[in-house]
MARTIVEX-398417 format. One record per residue (C-alpha): residue number from 1; residue in three letters; chain; x, y, z. Coordinates in Angstrom, 2 decimals, padded with zeros to 5 digits. Each point is the difference from the previous one (the first is absolute). Last residue first. Layout:
REM MARTIVEX-398417
SITE     k     r   c         X         Y         Z
SITE   NUM   Ala   A         X         Y         Z
...
END
This chain:
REM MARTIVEX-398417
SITE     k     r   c         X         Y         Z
SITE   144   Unk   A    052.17   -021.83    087.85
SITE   143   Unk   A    001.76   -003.18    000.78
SITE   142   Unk   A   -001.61   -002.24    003.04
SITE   141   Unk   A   -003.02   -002.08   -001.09
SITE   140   Unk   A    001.23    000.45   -003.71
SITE   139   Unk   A    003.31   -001.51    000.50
SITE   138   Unk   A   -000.88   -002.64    002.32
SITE   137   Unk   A   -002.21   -001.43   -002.46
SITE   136   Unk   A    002.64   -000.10   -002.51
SITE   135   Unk   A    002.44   -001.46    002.37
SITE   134   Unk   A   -002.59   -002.78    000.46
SITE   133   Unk   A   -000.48   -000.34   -003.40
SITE   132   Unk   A    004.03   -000.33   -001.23
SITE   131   Unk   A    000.24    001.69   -003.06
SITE   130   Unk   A    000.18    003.64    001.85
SITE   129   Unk   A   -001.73    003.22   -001.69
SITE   128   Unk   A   -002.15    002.32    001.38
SITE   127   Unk   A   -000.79    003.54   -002.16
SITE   126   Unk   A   -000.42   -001.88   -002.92
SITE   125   Unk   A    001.85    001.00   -003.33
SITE   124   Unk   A   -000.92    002.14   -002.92
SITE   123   Unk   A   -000.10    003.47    002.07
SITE   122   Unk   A   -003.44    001.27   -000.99
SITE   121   Unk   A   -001.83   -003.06   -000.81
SITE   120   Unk   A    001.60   -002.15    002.74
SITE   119   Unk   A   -001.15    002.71    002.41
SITE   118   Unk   A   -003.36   -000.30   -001.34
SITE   117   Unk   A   -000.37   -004.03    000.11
SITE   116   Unk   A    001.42    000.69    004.04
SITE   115   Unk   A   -003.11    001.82    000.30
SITE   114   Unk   A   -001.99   -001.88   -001.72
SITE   113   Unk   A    001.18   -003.16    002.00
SITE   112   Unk   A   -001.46    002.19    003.36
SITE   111   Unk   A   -003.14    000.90   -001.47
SITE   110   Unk   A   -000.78   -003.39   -000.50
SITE   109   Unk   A    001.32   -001.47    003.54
SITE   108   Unk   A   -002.25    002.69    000.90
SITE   107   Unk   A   -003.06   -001.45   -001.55
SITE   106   Unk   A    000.93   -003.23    001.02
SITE   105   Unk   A    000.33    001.03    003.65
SITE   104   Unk   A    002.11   -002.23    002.11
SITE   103   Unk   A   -001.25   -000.71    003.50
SITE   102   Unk   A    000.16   -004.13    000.44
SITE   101   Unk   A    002.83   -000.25   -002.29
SITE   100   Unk   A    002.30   -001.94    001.71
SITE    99   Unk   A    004.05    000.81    000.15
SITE    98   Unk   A    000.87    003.13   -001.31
SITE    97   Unk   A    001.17    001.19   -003.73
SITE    96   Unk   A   -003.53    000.51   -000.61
SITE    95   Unk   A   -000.54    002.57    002.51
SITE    94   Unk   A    002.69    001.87   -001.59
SITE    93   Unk   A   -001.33    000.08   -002.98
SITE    92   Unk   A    001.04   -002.44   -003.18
SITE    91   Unk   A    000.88    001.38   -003.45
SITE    90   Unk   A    003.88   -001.31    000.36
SITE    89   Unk   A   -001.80   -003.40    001.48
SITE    88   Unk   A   -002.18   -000.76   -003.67
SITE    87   Unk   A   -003.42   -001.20    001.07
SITE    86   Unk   A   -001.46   -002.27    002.66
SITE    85   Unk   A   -000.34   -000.21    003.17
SITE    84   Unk   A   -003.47   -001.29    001.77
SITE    83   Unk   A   -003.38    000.28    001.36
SITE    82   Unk   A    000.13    004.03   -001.08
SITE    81   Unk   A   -002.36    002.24    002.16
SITE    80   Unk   A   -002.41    001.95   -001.78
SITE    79   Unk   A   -002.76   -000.16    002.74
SITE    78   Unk   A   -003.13    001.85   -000.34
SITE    77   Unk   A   -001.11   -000.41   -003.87
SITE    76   Unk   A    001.31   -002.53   -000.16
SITE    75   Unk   A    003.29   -001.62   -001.78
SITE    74   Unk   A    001.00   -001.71   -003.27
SITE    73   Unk   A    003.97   -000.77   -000.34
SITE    72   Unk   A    002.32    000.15   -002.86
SITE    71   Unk   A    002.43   -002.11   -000.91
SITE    70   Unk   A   -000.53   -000.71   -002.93
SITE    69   Unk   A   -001.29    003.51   -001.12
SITE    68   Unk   A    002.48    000.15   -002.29
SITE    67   Unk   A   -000.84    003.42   -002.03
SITE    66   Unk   A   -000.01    003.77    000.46
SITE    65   Unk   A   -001.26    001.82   -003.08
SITE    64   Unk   A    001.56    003.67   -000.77
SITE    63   Unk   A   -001.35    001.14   -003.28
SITE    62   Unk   A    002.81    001.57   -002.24
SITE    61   Unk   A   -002.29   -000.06   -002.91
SITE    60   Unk   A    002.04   -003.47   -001.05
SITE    59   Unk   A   -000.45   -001.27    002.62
SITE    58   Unk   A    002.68    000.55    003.77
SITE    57   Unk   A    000.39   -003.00    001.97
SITE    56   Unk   A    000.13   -000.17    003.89
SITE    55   Unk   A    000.69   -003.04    001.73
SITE    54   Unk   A    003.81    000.16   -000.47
SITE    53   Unk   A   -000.02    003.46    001.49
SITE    52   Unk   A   -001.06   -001.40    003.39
SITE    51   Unk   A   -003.65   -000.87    001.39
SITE    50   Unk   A    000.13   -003.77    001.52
SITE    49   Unk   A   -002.85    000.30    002.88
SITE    48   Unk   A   -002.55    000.51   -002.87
SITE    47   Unk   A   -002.80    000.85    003.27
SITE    46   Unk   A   -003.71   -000.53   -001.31
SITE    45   Unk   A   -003.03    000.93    001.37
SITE    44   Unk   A   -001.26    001.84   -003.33
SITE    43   Unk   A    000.37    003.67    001.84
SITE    42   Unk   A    003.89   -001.20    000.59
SITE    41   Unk   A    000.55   -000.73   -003.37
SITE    40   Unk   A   -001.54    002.90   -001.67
SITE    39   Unk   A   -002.31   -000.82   -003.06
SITE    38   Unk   A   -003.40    001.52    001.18
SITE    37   Unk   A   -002.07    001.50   -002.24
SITE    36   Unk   A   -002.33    002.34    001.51
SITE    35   Unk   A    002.37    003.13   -000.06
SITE    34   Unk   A   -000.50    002.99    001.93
SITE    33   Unk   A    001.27   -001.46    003.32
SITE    32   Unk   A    003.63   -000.15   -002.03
SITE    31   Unk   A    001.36   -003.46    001.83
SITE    30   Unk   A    003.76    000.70    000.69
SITE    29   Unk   A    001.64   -003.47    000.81
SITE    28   Unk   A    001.70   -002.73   -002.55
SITE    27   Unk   A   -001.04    001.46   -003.55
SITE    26   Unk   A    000.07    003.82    000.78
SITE    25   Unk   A    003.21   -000.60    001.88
SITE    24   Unk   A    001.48   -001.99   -002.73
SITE    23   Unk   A   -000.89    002.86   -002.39
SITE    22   Unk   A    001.19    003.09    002.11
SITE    21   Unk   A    003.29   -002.37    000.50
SITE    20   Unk   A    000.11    000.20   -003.71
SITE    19   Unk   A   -000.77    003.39   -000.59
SITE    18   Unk   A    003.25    000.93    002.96
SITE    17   Unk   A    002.20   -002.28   -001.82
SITE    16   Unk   A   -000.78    001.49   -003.36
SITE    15   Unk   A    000.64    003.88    001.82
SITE    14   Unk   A    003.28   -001.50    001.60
SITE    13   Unk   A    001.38   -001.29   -003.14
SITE    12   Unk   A    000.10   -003.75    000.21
SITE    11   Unk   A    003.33   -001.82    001.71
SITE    10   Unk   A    002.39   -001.94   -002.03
SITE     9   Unk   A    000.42   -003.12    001.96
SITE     8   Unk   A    002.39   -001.41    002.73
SITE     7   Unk   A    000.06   -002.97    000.92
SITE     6   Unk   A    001.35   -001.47    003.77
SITE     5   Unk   A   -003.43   -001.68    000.48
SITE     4   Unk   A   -002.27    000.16   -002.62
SITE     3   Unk   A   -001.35    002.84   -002.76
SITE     2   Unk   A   -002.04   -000.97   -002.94
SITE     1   Unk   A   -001.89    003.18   -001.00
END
């Protein structure tokens, strides 16, 4: 799905949407104790810090595989912290749309863009919308 500011995009079918976020969650978060292989983003110390529809691609098996990593961040164990801001400001958390980043949670940040990545799956447009970034910011900070 290519969705930006002030598009709107022919949503999925709510049951495809819902597999799909099952999928991205299963890649980014959930770590199945019975499994030994471990390809979750989060167990492998990594936060993507730029998850949005755009960064998720669909093979030919209907595979869900979430790409760009270039922005991601590597964290420990103990402290998943981010050092800095990046990533696409319509996916951003309320934390992130703050001053300093002394306190923000990767891993939430995470969940946070995947939620927004849902909505936009389900409606076709993103639940905060404003071109100007500061506006933006302000929007998901204080809009429900």
């Amino acid at each position: 799905m290519d969705i930006g500011l002030d598009s709107k995009v022919k949503p999925y079918p709510a049951e495809q949407a819902r597999n799909l976020f099952r999928d991205l969650l299963l890649g980014i978060e959930y770590r199945i104790p019975q499994v030994t292989k471990v390809n979750e983003v989060h167990a492998q110390g990594i936060v993507h810090r730029d998850i949005k529809p755009d960064n998720l691609l669909l093979n030919a098996e209907d595979v869900l595989k979430i790409v760009d990593f270039g922005v991601s961040e590597m964290f420990t164990k103990d402290d998943d912290r981010l050092k800095s801001s990046n990533g696409s400001p319509a996916f951003a958390s309320p934390e992130l749309s703050q001053a300093g980043l002394s306190n923000v949670s990767g891993k939430a940040a995470d969940i946070w863009a995947m939620g927004v990545t849902l909505y936009a799956l389900i409606y076709g447009v993103l639940p905060f919308n404003n071109h100007n970034v500061l506006e933006l910011y302000e929007n998901i900070r204080e809009h429900e």
